[in-house]
N, CA and C atoms of all chains as a GROMACS GRO file, in nm:
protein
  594
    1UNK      N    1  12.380   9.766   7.283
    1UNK     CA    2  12.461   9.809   7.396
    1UNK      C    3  12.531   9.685   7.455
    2UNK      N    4  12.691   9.690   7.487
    2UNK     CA    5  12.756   9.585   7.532
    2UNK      C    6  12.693   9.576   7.661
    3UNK      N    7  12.726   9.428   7.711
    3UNK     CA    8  12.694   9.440   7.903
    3UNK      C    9  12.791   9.512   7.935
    4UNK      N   10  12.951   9.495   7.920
    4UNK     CA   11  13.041   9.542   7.967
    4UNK      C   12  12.963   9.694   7.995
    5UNK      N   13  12.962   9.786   7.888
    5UNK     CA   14  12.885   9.905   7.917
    5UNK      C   15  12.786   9.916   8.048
    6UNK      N   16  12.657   9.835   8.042
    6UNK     CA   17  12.579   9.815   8.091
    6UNK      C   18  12.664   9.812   8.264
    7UNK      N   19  12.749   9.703   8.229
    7UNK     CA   20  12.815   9.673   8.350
    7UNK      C   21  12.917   9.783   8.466
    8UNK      N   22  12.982   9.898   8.340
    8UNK     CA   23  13.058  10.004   8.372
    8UNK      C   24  12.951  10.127   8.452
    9UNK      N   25  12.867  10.115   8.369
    9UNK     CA   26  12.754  10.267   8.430
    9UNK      C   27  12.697  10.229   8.591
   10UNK      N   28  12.688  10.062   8.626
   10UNK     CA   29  12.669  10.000   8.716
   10UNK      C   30  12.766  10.046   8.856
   11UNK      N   31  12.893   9.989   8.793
   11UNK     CA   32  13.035   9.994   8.854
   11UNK      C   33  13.018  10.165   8.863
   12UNK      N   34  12.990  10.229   8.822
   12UNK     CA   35  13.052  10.371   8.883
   12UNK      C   36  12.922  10.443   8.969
   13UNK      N   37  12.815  10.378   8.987
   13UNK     CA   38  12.678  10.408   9.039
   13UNK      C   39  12.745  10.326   9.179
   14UNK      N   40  12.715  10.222   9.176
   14UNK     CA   41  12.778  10.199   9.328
   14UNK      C   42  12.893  10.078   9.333
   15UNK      N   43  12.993  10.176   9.344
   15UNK     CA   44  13.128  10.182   9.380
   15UNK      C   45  13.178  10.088   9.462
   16UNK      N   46  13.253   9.951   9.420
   16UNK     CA   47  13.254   9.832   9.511
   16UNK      C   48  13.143   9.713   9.506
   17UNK      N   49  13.011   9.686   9.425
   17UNK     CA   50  12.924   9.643   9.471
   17UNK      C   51  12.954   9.519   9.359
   18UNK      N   52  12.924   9.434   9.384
   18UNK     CA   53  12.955   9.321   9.263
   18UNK      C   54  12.809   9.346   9.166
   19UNK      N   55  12.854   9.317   9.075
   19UNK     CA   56  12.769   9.328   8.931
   19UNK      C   57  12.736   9.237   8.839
   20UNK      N   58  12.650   9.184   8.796
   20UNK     CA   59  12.648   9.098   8.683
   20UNK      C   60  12.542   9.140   8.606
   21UNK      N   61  12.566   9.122   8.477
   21UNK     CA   62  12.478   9.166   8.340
   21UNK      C   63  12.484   9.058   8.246
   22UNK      N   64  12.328   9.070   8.270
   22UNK     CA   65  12.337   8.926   8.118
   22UNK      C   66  12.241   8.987   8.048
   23UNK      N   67  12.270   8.970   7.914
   23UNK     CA   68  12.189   8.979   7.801
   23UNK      C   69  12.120   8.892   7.765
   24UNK      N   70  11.992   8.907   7.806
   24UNK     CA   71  11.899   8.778   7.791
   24UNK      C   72  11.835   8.770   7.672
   25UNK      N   73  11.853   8.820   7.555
   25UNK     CA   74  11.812   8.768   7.434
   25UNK      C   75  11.996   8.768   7.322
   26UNK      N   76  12.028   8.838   7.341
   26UNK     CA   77  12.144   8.871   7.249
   26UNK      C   78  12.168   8.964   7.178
   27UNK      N   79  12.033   9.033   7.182
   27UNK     CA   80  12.048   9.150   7.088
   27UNK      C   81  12.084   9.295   7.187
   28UNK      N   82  12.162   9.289   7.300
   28UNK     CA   83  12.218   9.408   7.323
   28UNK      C   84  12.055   9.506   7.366
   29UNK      N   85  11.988   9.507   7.394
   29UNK     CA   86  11.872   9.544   7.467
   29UNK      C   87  11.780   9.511   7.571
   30UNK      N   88  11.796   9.388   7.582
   30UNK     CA   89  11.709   9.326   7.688
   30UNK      C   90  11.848   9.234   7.830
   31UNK      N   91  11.832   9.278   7.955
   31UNK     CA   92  11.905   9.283   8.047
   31UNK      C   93  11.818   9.258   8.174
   32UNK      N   94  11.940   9.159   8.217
   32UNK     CA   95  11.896   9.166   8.374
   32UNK      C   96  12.016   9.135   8.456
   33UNK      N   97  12.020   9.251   8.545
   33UNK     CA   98  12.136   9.298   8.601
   33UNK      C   99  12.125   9.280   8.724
   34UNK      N  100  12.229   9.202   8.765
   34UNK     CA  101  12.199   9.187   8.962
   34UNK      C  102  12.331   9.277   9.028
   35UNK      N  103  12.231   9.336   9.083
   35UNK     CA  104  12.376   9.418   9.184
   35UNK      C  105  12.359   9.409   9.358
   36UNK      N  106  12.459   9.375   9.379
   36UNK     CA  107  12.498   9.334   9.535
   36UNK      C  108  12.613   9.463   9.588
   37UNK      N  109  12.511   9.588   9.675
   37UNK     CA  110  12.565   9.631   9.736
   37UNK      C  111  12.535   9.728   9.861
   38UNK      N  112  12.665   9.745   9.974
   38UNK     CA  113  12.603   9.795  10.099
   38UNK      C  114  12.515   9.930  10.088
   39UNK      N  115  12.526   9.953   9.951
   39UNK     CA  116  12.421  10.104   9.959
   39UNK      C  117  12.279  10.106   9.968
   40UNK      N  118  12.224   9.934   9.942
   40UNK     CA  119  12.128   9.917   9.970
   40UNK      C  120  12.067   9.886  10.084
   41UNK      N  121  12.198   9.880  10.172
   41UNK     CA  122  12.153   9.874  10.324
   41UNK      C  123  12.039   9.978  10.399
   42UNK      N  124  11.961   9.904  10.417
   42UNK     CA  125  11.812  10.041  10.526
   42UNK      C  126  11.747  10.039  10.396
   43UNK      N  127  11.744  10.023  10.285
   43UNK     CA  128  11.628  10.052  10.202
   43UNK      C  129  11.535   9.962  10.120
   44UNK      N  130  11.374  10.007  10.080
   44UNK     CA  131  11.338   9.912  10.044
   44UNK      C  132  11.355   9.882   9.886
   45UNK      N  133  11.288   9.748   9.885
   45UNK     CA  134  11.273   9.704   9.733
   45UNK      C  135  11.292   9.862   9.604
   46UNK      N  136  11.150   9.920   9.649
   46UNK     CA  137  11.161  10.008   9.553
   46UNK      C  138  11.275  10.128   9.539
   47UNK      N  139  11.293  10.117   9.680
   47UNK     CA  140  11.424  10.238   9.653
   47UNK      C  141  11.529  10.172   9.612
   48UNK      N  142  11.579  10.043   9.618
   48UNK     CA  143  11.635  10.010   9.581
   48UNK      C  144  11.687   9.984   9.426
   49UNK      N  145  11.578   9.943   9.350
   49UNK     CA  146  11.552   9.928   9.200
   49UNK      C  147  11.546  10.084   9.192
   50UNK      N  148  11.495  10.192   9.190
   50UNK     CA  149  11.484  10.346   9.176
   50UNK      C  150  11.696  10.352   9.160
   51UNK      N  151  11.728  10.339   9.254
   51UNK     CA  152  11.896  10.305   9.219
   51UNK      C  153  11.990  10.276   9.138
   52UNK      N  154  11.903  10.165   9.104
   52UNK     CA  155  11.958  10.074   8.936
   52UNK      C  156  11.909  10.175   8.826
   53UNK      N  157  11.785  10.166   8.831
   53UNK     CA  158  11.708  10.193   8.725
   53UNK      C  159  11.797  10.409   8.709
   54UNK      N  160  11.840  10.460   8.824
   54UNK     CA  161  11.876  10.623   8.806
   54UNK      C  162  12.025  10.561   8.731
   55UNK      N  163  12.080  10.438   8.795
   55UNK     CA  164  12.213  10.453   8.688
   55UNK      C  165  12.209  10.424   8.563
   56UNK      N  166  12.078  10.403   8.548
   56UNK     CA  167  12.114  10.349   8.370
   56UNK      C  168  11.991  10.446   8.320
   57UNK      N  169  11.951  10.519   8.374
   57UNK     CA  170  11.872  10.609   8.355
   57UNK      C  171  11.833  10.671   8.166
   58UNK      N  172  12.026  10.693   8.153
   58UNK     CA  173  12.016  10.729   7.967
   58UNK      C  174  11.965  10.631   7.866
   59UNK      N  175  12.015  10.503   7.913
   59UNK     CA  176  11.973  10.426   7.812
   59UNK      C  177  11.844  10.399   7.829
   60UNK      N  178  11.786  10.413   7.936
   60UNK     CA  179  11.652  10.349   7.966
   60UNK      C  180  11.552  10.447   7.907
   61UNK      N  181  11.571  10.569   7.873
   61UNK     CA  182  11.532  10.696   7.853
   61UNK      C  183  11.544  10.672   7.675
   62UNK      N  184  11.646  10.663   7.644
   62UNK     CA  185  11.671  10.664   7.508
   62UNK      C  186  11.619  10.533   7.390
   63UNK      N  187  11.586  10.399   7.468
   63UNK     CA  188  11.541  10.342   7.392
   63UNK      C  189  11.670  10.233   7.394
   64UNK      N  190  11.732  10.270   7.466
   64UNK     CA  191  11.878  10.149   7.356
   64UNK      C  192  11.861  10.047   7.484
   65UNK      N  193  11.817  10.055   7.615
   65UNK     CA  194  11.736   9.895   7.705
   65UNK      C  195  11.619   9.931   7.675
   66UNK      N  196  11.576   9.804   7.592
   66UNK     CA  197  11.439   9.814   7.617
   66UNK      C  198  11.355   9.728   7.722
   67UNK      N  199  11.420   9.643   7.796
   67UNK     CA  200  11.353   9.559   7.923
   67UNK      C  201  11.482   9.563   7.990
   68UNK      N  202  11.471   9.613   8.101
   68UNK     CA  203  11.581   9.564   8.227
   68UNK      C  204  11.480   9.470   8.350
   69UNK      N  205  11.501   9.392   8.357
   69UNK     CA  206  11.514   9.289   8.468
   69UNK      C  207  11.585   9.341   8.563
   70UNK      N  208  11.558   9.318   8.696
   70UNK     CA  209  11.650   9.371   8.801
   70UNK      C  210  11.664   9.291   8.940
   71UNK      N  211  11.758   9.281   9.010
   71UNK     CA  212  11.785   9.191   9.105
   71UNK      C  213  11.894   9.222   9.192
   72UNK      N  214  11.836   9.328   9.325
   72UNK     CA  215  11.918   9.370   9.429
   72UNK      C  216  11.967   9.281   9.519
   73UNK      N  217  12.063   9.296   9.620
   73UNK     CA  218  12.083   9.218   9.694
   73UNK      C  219  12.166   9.326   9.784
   74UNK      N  220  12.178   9.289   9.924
   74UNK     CA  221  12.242   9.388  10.015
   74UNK      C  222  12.354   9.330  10.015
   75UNK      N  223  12.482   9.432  10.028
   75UNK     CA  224  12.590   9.403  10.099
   75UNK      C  225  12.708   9.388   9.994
   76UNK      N  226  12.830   9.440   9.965
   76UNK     CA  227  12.878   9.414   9.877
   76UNK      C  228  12.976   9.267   9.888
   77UNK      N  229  13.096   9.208   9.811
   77UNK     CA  230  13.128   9.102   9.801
   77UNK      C  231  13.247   9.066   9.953
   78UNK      N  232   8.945  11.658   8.296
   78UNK     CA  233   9.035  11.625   8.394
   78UNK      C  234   9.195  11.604   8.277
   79UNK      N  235   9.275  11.655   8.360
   79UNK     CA  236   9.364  11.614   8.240
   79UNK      C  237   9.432  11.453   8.275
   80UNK      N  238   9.533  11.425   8.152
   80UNK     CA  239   9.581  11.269   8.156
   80UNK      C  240   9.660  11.245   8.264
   81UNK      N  241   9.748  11.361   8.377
   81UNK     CA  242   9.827  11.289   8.478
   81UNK      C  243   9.736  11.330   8.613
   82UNK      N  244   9.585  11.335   8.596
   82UNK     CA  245   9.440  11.387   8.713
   82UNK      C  246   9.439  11.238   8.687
   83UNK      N  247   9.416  11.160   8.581
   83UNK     CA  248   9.295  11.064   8.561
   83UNK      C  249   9.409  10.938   8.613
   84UNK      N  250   9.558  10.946   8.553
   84UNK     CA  251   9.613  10.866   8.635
   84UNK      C  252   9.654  10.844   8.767
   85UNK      N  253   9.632  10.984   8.814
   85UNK     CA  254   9.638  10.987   8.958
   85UNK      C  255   9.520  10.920   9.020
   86UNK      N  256   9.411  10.946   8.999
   86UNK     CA  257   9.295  10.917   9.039
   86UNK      C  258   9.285  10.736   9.042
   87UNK      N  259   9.345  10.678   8.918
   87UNK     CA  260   9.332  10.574   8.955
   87UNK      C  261   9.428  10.491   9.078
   88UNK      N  262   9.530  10.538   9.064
   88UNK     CA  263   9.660  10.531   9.135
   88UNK      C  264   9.579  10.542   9.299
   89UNK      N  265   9.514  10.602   9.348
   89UNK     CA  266   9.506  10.624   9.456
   89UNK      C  267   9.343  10.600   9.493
   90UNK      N  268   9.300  10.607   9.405
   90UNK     CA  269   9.146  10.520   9.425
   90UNK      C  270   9.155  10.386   9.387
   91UNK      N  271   9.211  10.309   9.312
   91UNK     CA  272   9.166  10.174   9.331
   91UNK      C  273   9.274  10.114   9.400
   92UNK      N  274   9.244   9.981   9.470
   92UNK     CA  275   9.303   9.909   9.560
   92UNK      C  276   9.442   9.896   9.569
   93UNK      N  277   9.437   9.784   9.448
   93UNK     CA  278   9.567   9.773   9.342
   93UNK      C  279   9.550   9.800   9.216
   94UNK      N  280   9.639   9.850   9.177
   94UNK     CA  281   9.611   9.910   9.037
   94UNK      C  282   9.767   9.876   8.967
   95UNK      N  283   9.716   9.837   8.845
   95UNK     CA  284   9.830   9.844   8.763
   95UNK      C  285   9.851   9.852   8.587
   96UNK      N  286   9.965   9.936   8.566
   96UNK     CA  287   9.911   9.990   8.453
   96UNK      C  288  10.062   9.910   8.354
   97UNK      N  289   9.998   9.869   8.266
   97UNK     CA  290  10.041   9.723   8.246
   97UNK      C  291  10.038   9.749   8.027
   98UNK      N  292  10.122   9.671   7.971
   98UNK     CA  293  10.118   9.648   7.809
   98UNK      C  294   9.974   9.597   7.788
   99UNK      N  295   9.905   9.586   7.734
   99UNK     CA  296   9.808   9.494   7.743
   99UNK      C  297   9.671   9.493   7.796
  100UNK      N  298   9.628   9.435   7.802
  100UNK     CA  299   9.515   9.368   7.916
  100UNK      C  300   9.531   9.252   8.003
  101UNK      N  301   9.459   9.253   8.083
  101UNK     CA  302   9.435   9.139   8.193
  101UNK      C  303   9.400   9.002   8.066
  102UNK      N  304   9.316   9.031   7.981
  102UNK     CA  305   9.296   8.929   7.927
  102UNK      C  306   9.380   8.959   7.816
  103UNK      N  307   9.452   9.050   7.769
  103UNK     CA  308   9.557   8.979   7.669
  103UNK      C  309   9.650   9.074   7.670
  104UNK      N  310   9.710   9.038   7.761
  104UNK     CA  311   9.875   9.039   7.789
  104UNK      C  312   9.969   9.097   7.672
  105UNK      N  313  10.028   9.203   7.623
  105UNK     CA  314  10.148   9.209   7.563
  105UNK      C  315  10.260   9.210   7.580
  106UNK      N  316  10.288   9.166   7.677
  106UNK     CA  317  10.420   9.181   7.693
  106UNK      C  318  10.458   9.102   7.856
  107UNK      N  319  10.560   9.019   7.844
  107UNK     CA  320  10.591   8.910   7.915
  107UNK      C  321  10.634   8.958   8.056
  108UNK      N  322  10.658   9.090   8.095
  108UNK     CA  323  10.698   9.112   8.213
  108UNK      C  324  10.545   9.192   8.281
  109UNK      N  325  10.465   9.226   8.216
  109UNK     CA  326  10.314   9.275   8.281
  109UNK      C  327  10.253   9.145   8.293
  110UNK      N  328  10.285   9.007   8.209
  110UNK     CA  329  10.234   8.954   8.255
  110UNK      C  330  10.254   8.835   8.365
  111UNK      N  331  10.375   8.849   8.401
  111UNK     CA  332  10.455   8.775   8.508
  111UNK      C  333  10.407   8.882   8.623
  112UNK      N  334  10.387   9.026   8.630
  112UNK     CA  335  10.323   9.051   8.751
  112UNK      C  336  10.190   9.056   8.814
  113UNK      N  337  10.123   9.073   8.675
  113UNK     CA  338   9.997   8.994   8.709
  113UNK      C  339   9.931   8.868   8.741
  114UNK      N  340  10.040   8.800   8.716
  114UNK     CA  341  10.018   8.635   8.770
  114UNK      C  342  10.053   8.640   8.913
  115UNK      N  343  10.149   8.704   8.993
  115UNK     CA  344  10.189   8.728   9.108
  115UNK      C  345  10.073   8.770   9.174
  116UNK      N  346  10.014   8.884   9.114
  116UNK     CA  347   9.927   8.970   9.181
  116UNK      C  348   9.793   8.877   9.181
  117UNK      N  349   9.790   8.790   9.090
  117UNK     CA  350   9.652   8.697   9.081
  117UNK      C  351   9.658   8.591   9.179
  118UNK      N  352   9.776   8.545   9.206
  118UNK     CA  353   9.826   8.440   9.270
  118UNK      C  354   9.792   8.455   9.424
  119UNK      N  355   9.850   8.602   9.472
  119UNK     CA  356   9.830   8.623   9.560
  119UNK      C  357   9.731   8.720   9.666
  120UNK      N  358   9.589   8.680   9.524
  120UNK     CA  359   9.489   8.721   9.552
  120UNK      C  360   9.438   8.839   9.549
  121UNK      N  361   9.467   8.927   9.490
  121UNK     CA  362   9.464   9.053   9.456
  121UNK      C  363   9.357   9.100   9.374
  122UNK      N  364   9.299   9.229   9.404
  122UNK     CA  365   9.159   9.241   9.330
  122UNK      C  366   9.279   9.353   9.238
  123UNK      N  367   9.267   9.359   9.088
  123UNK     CA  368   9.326   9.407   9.020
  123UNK      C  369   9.244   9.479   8.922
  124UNK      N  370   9.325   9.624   8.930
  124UNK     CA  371   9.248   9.739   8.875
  124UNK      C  372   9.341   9.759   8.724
  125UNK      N  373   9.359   9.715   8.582
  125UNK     CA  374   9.442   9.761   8.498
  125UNK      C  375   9.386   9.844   8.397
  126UNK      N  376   9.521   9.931   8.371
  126UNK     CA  377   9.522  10.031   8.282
  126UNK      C  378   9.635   9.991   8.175
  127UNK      N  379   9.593   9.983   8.017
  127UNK     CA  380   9.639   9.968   7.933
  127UNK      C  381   9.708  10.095   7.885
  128UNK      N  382   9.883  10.063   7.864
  128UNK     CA  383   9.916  10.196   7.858
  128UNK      C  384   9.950  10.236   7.675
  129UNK      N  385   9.920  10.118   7.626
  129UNK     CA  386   9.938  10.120   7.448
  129UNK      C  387   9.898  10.209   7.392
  130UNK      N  388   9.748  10.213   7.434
  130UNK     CA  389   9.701  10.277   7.310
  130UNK      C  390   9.732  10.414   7.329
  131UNK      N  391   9.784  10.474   7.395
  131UNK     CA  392   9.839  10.623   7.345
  131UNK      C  393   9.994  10.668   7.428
  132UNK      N  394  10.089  10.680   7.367
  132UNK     CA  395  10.208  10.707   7.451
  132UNK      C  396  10.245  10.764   7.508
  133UNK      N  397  10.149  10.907   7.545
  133UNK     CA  398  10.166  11.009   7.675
  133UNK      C  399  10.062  10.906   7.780
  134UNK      N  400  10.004  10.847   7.799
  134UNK     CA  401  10.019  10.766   7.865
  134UNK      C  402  10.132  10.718   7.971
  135UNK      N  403  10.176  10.664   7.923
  135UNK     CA  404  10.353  10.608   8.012
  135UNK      C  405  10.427  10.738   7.999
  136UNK      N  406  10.437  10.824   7.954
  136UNK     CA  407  10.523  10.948   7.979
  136UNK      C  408  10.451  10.998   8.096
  137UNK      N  409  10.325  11.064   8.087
  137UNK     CA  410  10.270  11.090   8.213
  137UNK      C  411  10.318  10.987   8.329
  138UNK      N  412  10.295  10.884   8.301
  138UNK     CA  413  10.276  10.817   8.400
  138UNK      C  414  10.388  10.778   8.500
  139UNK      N  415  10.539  10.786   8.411
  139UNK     CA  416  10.678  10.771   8.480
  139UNK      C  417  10.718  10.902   8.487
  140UNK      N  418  10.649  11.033   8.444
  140UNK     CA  419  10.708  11.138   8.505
  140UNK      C  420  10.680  11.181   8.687
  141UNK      N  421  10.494  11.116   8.660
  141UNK     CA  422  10.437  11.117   8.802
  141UNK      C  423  10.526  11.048   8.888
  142UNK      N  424  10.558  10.915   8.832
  142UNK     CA  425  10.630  10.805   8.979
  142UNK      C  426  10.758  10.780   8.948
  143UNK      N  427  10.831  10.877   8.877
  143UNK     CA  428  10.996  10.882   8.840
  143UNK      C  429  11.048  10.736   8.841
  144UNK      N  430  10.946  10.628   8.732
  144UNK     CA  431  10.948  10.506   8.742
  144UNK      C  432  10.966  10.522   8.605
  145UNK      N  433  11.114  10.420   8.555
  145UNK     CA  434  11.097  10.394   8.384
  145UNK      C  435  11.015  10.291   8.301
  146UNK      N  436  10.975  10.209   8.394
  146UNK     CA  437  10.960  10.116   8.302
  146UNK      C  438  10.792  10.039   8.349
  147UNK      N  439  10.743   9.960   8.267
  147UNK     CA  440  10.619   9.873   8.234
  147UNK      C  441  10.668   9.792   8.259
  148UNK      N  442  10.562   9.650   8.367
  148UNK     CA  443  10.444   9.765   8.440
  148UNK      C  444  10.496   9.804   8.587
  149UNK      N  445  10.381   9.900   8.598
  149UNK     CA  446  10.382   9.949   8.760
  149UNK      C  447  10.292   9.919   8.832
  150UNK      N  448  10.294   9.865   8.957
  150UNK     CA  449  10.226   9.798   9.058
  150UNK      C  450  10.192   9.896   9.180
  151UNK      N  451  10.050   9.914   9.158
  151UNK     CA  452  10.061   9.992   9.313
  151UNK      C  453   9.941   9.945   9.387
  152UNK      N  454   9.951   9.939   9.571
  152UNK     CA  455   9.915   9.956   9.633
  152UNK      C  456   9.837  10.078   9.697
  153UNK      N  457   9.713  10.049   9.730
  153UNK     CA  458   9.668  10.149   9.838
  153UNK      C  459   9.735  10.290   9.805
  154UNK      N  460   9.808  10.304   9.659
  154UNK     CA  461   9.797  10.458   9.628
  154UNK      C  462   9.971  10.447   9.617
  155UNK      N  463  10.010  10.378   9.677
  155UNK     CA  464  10.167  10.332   9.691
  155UNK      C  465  10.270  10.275   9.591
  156UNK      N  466  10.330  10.294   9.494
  156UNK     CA  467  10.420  10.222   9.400
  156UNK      C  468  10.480  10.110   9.502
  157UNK      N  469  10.444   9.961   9.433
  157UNK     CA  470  10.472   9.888   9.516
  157UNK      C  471  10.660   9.822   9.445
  158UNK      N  472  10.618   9.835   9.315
  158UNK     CA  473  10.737   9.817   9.191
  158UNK      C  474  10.683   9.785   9.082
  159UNK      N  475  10.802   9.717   9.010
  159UNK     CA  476  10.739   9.673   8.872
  159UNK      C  477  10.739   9.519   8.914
  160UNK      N  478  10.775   9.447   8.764
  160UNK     CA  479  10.770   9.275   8.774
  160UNK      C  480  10.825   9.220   8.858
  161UNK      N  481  10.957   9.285   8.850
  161UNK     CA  482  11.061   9.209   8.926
  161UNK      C  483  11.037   9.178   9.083
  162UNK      N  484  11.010   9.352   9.123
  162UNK     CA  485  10.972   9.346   9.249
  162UNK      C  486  10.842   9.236   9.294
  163UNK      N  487  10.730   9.248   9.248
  163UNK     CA  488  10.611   9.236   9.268
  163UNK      C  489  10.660   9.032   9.277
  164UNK      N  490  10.713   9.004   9.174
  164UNK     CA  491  10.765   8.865   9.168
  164UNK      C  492  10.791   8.810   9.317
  165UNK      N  493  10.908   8.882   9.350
  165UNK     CA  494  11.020   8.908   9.425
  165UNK      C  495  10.948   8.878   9.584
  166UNK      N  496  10.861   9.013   9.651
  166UNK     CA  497  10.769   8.972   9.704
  166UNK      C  498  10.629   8.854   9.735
  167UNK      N  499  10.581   8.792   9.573
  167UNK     CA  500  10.497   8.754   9.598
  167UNK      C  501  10.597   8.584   9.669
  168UNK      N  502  10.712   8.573   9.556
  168UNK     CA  503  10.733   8.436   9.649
  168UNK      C  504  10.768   8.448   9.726
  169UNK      N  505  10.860   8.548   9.856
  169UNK     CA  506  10.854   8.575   9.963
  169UNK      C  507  10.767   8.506  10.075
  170UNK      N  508  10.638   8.574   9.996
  170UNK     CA  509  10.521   8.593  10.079
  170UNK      C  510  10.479   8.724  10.161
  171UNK      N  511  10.578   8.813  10.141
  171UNK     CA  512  10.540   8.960  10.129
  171UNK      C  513  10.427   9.008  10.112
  172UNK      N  514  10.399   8.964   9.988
  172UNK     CA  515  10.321   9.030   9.911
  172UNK      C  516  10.158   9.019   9.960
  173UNK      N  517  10.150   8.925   9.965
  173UNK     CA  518  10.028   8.830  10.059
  173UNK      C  519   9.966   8.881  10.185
  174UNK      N  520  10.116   8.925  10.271
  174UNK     CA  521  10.081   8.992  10.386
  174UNK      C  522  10.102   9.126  10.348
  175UNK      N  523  10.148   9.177  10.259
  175UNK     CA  524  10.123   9.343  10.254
  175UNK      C  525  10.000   9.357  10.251
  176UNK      N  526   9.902   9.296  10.101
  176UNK     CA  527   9.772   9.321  10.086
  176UNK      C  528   9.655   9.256  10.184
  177UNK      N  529   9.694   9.126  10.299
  177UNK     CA  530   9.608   9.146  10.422
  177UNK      C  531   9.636   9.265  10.492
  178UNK      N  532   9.755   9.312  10.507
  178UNK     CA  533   9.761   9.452  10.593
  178UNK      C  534   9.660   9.554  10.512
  179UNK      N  535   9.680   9.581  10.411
  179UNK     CA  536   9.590   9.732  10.329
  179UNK      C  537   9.482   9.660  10.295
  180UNK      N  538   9.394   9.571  10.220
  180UNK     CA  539   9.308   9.527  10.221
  180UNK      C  540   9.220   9.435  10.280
  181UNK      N  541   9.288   9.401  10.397
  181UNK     CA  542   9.220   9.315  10.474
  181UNK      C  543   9.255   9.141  10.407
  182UNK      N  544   9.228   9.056  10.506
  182UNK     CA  545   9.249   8.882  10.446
  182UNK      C  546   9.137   8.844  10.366
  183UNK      N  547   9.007   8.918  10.404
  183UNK     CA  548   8.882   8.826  10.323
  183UNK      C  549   8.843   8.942  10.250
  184UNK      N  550   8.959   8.936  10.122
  184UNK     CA  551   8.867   9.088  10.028
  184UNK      C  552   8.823   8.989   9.851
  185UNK      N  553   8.714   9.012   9.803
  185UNK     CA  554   8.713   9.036   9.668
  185UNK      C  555   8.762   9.024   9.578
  186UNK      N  556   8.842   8.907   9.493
  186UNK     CA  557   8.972   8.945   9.375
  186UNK      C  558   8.841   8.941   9.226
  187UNK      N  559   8.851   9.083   9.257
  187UNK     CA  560   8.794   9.162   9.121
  187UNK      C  561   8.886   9.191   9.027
  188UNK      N  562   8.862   9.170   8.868
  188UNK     CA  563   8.993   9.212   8.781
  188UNK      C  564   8.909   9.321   8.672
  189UNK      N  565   8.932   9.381   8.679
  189UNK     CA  566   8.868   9.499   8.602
  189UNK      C  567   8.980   9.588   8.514
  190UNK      N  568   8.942   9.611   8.385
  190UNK     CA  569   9.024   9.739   8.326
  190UNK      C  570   8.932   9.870   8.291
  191UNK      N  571   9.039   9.967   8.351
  191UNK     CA  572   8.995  10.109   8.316
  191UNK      C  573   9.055  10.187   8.258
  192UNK      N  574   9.026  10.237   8.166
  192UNK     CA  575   9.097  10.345   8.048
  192UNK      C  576   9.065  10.494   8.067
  193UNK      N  577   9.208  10.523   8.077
  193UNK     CA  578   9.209  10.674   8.075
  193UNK      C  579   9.230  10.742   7.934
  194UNK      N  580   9.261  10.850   7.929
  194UNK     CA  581   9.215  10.895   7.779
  194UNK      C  582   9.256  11.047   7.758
  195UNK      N  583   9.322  11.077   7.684
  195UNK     CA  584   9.361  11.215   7.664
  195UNK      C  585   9.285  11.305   7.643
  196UNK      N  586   9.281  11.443   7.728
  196UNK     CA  587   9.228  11.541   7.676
  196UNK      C  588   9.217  11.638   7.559
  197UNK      N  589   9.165  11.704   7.476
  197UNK     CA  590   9.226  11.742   7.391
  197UNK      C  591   9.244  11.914   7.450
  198UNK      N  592   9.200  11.960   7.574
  198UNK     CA  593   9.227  12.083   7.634
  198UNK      C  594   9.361  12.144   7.673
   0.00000   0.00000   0.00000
């Protein structure tokens, strides 16, 4: 799976929020994605990651991420 | 009892509990064991459940806490997160004061594993 991908399913989950995706081995499965945005405003850690983790929900389900790393931050850019 | 009774049961009977690749003593996998170092670090009596050896295991177990991924960290019955989080918190110092709040400052860091086990009913 490209990041770009990774990065698009991001971008349309929350709308405005800056994004970054790195592929931390190279092989298109292992990711850690930081997203910075105001939707995480009022909520905690876990609801927050519950967020990430519902937008990428298919791949995470299907096998094609097999480790996501994750790294919220409030407030968009 | 069936397999999402016995994970409940641990989930909410032991302190902290976490159900993790591996074991406490041998680790499979690099992100159960980055939260168990957190959780050791910051003194935590740790209850783990190895979710390998059978794969309704983790299906049960992320259908219960609509959580995808290994491992899961919980509190006092509470999904606290996975690695990241648990990380996240412990250098904070979050984490430290969550578990003096639910367990008190002078508790026990017991590390124990318990295995749950499929029914065949």
């Amino acid at each position: 799976m490209a990041t770009d991908t990774v990065r698009a399913l991001l971008e349309e989950a929350f709308p405005g929020a800056e994004v970054n995706v790195l592929d931390r081995t190279g092989g298109g499965d292992h990711f850690h994605v930081t997203v910075s945005s105001d939707a995480f405003d009022g909520l905690s850690l876990v609801e927050q990651h519950r967020l990430v983790n519902r937008a990428l929900a298919a791949p995470l389900a299907d096998g094609t991420i097999h480790e996501l790393r994750i790294t919220t931050k409030k407030g968009s850019r | 009892m069936t397999l999402r009774d016995q994970i409940k049961q641990v989930i909410d009977d032991e302190p902290v509990a976490i159900f993790m690749k591996g074991t406490p003593e041998r680790p499979a996998c690099g992100n159960s064991l980055r939260a168990l170092q957190a959780l050791w670090q910051a003194g935590a009596p740790i209850t783990a459940v190895d979710i390998l050896p059978d794969p309704q295991i983790r299906q049960e177990l992320s259908a219960l806490t609509d959580w995808p991924t290994i491992p899961q960290v919980f509190v006092k019955g509470e999904l606290l997160g996975g690695a990241d989080i648990t990380e996240e918190l412990f250098a904070s110092g979050d984490l430290g004061r969550k578990l003096d709040d639910a367990l008190g400052a002078e508790r026990e860091q017991v590390v124990k594993t318990v295995a749950v086990a499929t029914t065949t009913a």
